[in-house]
C-alpha positions in Angstrom: 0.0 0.0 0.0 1.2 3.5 -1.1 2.2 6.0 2.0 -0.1 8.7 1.7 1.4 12.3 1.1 0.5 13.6 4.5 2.7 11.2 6.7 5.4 12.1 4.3 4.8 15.6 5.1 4.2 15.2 8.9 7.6 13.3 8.9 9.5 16.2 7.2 8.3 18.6 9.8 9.1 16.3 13.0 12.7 15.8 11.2 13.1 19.3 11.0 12.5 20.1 14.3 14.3 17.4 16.0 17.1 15.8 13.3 16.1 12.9 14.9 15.0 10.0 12.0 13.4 7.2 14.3 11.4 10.3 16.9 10.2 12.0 13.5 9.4 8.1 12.1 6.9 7.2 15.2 5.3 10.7 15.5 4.2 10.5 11.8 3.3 6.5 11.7 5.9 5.5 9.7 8.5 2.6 9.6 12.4 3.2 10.1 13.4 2.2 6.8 10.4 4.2 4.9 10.9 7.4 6.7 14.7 7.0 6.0 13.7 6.9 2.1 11.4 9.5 1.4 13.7 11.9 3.6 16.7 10.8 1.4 14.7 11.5 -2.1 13.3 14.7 -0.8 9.6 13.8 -2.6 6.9 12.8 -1.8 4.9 9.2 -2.9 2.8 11.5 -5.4 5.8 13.0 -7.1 7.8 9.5 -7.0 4.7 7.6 -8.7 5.9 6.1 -12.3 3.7 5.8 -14.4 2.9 1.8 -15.7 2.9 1.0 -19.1 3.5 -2.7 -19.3 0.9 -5.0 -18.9 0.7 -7.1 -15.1 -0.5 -10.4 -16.3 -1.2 -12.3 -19.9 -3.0 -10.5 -23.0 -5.9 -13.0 -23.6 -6.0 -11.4 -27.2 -2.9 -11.8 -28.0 -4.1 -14.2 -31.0 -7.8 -12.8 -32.0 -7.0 -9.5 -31.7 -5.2 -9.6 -35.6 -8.9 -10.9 -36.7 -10.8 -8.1 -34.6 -8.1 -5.3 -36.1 -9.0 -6.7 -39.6 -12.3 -6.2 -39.6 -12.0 -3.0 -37.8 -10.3 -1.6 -40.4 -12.7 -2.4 -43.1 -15.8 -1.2 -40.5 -14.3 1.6 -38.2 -17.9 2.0 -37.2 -18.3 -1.7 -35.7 -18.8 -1.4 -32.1 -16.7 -3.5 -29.2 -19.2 -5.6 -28.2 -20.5 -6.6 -31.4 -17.0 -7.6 -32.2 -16.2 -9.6 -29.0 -19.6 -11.6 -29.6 -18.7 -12.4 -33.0 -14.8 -13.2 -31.6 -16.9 -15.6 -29.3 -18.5 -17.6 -31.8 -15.5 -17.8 -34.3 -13.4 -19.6 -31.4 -16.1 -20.9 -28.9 -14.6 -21.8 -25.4 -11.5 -19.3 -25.8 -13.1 -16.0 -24.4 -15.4 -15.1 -21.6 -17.8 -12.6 -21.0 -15.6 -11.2 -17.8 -13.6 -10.0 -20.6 -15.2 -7.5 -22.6 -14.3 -4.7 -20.7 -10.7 -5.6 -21.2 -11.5 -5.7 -25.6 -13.2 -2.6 -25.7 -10.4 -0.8 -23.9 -8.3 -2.5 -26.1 -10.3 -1.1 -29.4 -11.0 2.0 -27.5 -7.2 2.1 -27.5 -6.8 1.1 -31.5 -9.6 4.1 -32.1 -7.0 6.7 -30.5 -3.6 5.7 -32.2 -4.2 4.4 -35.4 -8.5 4.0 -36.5 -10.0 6.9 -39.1 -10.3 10.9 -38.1 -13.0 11.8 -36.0 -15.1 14.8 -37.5 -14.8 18.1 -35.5 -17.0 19.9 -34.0 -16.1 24.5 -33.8 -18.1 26.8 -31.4 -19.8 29.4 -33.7 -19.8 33.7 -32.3 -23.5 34.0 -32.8 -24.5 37.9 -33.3 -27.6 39.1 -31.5 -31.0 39.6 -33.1 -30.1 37.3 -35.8 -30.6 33.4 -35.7 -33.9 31.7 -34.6 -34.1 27.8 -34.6 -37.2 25.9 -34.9 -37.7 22.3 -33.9 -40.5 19.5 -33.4 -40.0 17.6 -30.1 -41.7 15.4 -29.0 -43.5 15.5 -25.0 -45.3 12.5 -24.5 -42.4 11.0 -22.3 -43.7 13.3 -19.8 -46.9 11.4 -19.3 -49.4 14.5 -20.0 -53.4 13.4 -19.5 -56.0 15.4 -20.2 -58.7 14.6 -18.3 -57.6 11.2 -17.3 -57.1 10.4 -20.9 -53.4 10.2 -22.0 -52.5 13.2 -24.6 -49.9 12.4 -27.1 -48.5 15.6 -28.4 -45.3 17.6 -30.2 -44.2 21.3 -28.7 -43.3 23.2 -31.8 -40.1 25.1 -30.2 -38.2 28.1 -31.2 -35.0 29.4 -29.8 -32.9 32.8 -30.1 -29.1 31.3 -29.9 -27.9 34.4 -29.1 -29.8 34.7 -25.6 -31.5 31.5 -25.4 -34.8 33.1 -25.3 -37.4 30.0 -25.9 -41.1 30.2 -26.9 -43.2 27.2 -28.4 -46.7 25.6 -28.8 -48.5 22.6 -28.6 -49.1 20.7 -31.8 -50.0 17.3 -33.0 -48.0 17.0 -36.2 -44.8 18.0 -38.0 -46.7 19.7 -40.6 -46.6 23.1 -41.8 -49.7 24.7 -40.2 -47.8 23.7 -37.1 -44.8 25.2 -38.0 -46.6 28.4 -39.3 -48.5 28.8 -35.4 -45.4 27.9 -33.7 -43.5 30.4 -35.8 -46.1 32.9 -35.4 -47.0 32.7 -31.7 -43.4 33.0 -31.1 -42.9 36.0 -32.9 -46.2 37.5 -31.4 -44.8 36.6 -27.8 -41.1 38.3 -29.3 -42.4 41.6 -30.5 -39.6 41.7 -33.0 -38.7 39.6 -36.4 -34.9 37.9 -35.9 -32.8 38.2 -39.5 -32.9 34.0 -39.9 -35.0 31.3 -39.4 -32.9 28.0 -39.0 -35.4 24.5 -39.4 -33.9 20.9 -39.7 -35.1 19.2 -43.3 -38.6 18.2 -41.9 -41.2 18.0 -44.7 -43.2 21.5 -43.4 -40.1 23.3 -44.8 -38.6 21.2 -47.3 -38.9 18.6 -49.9 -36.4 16.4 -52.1 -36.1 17.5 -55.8 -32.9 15.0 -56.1 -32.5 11.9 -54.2 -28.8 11.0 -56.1 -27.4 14.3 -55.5 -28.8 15.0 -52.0 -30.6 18.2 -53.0 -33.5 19.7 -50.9 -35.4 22.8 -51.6 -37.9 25.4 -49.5 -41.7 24.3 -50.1 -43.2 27.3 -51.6 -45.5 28.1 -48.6 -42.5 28.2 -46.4 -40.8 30.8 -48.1 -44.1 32.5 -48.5 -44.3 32.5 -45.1 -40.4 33.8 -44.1 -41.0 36.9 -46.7 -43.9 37.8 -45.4 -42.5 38.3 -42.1 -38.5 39.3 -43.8 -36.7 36.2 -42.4 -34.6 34.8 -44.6 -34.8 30.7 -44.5 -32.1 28.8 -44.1 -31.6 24.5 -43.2 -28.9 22.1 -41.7 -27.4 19.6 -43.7 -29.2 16.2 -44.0 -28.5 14.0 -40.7 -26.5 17.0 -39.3 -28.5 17.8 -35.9 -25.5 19.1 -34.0 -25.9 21.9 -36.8 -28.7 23.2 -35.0 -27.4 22.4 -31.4 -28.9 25.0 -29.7 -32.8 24.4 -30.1 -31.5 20.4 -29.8 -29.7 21.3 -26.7 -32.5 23.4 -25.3 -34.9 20.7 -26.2 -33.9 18.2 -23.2 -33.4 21.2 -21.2 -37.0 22.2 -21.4 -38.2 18.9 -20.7 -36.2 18.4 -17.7 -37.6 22.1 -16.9 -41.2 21.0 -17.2 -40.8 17.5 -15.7 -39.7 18.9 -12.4 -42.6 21.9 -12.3 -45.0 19.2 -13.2 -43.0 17.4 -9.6 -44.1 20.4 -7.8 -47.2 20.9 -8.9 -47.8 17.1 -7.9 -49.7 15.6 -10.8 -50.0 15.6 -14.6 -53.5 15.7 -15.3 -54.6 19.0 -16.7 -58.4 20.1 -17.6 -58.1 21.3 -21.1 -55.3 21.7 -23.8 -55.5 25.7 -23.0 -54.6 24.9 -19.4 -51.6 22.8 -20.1 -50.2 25.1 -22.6 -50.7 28.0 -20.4 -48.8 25.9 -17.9 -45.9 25.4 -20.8 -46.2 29.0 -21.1 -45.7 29.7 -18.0 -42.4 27.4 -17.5 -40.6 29.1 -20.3 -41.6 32.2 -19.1 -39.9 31.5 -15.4 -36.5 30.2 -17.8 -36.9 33.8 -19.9 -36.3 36.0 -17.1 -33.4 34.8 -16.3 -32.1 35.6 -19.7 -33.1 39.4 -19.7 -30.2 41.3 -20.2 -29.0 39.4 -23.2 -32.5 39.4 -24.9 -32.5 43.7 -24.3 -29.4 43.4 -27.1 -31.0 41.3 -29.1 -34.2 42.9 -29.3 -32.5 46.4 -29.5 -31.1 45.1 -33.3 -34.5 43.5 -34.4 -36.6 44.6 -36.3 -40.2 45.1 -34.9 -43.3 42.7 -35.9 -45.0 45.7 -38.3 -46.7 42.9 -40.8 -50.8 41.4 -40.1 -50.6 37.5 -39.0 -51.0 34.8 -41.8 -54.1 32.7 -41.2 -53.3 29.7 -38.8 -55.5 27.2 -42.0 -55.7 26.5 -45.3 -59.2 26.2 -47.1 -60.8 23.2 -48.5 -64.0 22.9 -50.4 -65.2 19.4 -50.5 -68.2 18.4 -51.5 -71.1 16.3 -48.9 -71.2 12.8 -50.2 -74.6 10.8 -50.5 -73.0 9.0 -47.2 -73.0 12.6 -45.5 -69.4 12.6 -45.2 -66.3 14.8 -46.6 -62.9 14.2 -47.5 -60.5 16.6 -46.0 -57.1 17.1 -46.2 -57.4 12.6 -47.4 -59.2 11.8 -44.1 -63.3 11.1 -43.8 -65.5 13.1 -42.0 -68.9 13.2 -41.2 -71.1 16.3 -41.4 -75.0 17.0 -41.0 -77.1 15.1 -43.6 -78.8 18.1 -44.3 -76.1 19.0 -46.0 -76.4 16.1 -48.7 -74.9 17.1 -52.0 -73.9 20.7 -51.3 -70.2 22.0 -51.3 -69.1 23.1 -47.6 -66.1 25.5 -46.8 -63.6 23.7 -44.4 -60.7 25.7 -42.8 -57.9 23.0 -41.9 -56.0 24.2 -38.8 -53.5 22.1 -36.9 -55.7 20.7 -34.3 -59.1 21.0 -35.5 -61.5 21.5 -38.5 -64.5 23.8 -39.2 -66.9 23.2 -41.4 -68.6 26.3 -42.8 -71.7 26.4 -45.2 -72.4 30.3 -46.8 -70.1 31.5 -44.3 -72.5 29.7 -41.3 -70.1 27.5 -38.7 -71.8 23.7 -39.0 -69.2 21.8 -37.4 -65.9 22.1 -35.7 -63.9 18.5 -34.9 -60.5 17.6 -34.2 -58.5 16.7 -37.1 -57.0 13.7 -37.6 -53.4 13.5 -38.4 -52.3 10.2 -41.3 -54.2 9.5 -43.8 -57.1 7.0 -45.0 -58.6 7.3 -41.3 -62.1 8.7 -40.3 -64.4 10.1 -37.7 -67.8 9.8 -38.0 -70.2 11.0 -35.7 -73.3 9.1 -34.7 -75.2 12.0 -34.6 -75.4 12.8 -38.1 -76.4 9.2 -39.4 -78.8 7.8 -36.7 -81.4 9.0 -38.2 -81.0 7.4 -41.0 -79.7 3.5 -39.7 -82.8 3.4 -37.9 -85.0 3.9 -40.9 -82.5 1.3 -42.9 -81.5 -0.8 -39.9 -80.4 -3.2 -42.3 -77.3 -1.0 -43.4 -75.9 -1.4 -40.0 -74.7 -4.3 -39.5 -71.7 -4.1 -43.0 -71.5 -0.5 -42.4 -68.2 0.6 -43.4 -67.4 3.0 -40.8 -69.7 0.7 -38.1 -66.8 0.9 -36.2 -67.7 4.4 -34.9 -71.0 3.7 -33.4 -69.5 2.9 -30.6 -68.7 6.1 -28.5 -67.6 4.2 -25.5 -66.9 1.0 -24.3 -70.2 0.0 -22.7 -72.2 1.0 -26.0 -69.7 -2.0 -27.5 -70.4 -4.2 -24.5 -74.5 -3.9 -25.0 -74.2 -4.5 -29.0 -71.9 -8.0 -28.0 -74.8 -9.0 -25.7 -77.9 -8.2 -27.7 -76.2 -10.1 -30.8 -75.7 -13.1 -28.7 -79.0 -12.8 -27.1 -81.5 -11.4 -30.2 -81.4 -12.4 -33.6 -78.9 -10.3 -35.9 -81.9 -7.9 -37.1 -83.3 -7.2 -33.6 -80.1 -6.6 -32.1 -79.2 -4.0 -34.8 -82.6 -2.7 -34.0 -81.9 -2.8 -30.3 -78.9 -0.8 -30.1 -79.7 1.7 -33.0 -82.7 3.1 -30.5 -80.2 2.8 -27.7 -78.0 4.8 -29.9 -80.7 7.3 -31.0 -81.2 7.6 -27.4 -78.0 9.0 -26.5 -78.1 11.4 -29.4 -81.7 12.8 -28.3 -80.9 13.2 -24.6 -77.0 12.8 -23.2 -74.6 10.0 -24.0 -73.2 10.1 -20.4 -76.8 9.7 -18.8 -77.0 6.3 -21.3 -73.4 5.0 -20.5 -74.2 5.0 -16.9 -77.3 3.4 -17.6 -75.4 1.0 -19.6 -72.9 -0.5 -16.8 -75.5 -0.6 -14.2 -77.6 -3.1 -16.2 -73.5 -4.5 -17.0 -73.2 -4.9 -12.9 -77.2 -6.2 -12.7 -76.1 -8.7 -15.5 -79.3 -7.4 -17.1 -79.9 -7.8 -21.1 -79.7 -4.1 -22.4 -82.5 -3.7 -23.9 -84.1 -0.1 -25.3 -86.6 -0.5 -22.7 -84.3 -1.4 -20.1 -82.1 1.6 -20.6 -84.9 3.7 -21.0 -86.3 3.0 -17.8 -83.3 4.2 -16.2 -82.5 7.5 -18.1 -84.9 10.7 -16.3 -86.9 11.7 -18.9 -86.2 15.3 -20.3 -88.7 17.7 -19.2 -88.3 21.5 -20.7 -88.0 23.9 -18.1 -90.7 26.3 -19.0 -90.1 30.3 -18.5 -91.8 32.1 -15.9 -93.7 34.9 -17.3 -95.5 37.4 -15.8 -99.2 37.5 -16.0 -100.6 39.6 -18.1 -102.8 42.5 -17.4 -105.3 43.6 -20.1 -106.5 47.4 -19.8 -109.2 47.4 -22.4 -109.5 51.3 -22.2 -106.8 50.7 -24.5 -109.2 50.0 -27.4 -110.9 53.3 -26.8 -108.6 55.3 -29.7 -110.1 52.3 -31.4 -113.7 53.3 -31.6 -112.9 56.9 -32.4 -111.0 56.2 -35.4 -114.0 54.3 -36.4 -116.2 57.6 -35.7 -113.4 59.5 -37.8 -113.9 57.6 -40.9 
């Protein structure tokens, strides 16, 4: 065991005092013989420490490690363990897994002296007031509900890398009506329009014109949308992320930021999208004042925001098919079958979509994102399954008759119960029900008959939902003065 340095130096000050070797030895807990060296060198163990460069016991790679080096050079990128696996199986019973660590120092080692250049990273002078980076991240690792009900989602995020001033919003997609609100709301919240606007090569700012070459080019509504504000638009190279380090970097940092106000505030559920991106809001705002006195310069060299706001959607106008649906933006929705046959205005926003019919709101929904999917609303079609029950049952988009799980449960049982035309007749009035009066009053009523083990019959589930009485107004009574009709009679008289 090495003698630390502070017995060495407790035994130079006792042997200065006293001369004395063996009295300066004992006070500093030291042998004889050990004291009588380190007083003769004049060092301590820290400075007398050689370095080792030789190896203490047998290489056990001393033979596979020509075969690992080969194919090293041909693959640089092959990692250690990969390699020691596939050492394994080309001489089964030589090597052991205790050993790996000892290979991948060993091609850590070869990676140093002799394998292929690393590429090189150089810290850039940004100037204020002129880059912005935008980037898609996604927040569902956060665990967000909504309700009780889990809510997937993307934070749209821009960054000034001058100050590190950070503003985002929610979104759903990595399309361009999300980049387009993020954009804007950030510039809204900023006051002022940076020089640049830095994106990665996602498909709401650019597309491929040449896969051989590599080429990408601005979509047209993207640089539509930087000259109407003056930015000038500018990308990363393909699979270059470190490019646009800063908005990466500040990514994970406002994740970590939000995961630990969401540990404060105790739980995750929030009541409506508004209220968790006013909480968001409110988290980058806390992480902006702490960034003040950079942000003054910045926004000192910017120009200020002097141009109207683009609209957050882009129009459609579909027509209503004979199945009271309309395709939007290649997704199926339904509408009001009164509007059969007529061509509806839609206005496709991020999150949602309005129908509008001569400028009259008929339906707002929330979008899907993909394509070839479909929401259909019971609503709009009960009327008509229940005069053509017999449509139900191969209905294409039967799937969405079910608004919850107990309407699914009470179509399983009245199929296995009824014959196939009375159960479809069965649950179409217990749908129609719902739609007249309140689909949570039948859901209840629907898992207490599922507790009772009761068939759910219309009937049944009728009996249990209140029936709807209109509250009727309270009027005054009214008083009748029929002196009134006196001016009456004497324009008869008149005439």
């Amino acid at each position: 065991m090495q003698t630390p340095d502070r017995k060495v130096r407790k035994l130079m000050e006792e042997y200065q005092k006293t001369g004395n070797l063996t009295r300066s030895s004992l006070r500093a807990d030291m042998d004889v013989k050990t004291a009588r060296k380190y007083v003769r060198a004049g060092k301590l163990p820290s400075q007398m420490k050689v370095a080792r460069y030789w190896r203490t016991r047998p290489d056990p790679f001393v033979r596979g490690w020509q075969e690992a080096r080969t194919m090293l050079e041909d693959a640089p990128e092959l990692e250690a363990k990969i390699l020691f696996e596939w050492l394994c199986e080309r001489h089964p019973g030589k090597y052991e897994e205790g050993q790996l660590r000892t290979f991948q120092r060993r091609v850590r080692r070869w990676r140093a002296l002799e394998g292929p250049e690393k590429e090189v990273y150089f810290p850039q002078d940004h100037k204020p007031g002129v880059r912005m980076e935008t980037d898609f991240t996604w927040m569902t690792s956060l665990g967000i509900t909504i309700r009780g009900e889990a809510f997937p989602h993307l934070l749209c995020h821009s960054v000034l890398v001058y100050s590190n001033w950070q503003w985002g919003s929610v979104c759903h997609s990595e399309s361009f009506l999300a980049l387009k609100k993020g954009v804007q709301t950030t510039l809204v919240r900023l006051g002022r329009v940076p020089a640049e606007h830095w994106t990665d090569h996602s498909t709401a700012a650019t597309h491929v014109i040449s896969v051989e070459g590599g080429r990408w080019e601005f979509n047209r509504k993207y640089v539509d949308l930087m000259n109407h504000f003056g930015m000038r638009p500018h990308t990363i190279n393909t699979a270059k992320p470190h490019e646009n380090g800063d908005i990466e970097s500040a990514n994970g940092v406002l994740k970590r930021r939000v995961k630990q106000h969401l540990l404060l505030r105790g739980h995750r559920d929030f009541d409506s999208v508004e209220a968790y991106e006013e909480f968001i809001h409110d988290v980058m705002a806390r992480a902006n004042r702490l960034r003040g006195k950079r942000l003054r310069e910045e926004l000192a060299v910017m120009k200020p925001l002097d141009v109207g706001l683009l609209p957050e959607y882009r129009l459609e106008e579909p027509r209503v098919t004979s199945w009271s649906t309309v395709q939007v933006a290649r997704n199926t929705y339904s509408v009001p079958s009164r509007l059969k046959g007529e061509r509806v205005r839609a206005r496709v926003y991020e999150d949602r979509l309005e129908i509008y019919y001569h400028g009259v709101l008929q339906l707002t929904c929330r979008r899907l994102t993909g394509k070839s999917r479909h929401a259909i609303n019971y609503r709009h079609v009960i009327d008509s399954l229940l005069r053509k029950p017999r449509a139900f049952r191969h209905y294409k988009y039967r799937s969405d008759m079910f608004p919850t799980e107990p309407f699914r449960w009470a179509y399983d049982v009245l199929c296995e119960a009824l014959s196939a035309w009375a159960a479809d007749m069965e649950y179409l009035r217990i749908l129609s029900l719902a739609a007249r009066t309140m689909e949570t009053t039948v859901d209840s009523a629907l898992r207490k008959l599922r507790r009772e083990g009761t068939l759910p019959r219309w009937d049944a589930v009728l009996g249990l939902v209140p029936a709807f009485l209109p509250e009727l107004p309270d009027l005054p009574v009214l008083k009748v003065d029929l002196g009134e009709y006196d001016h009456l009679f004497a324009q008869e008289v008149v005439t």
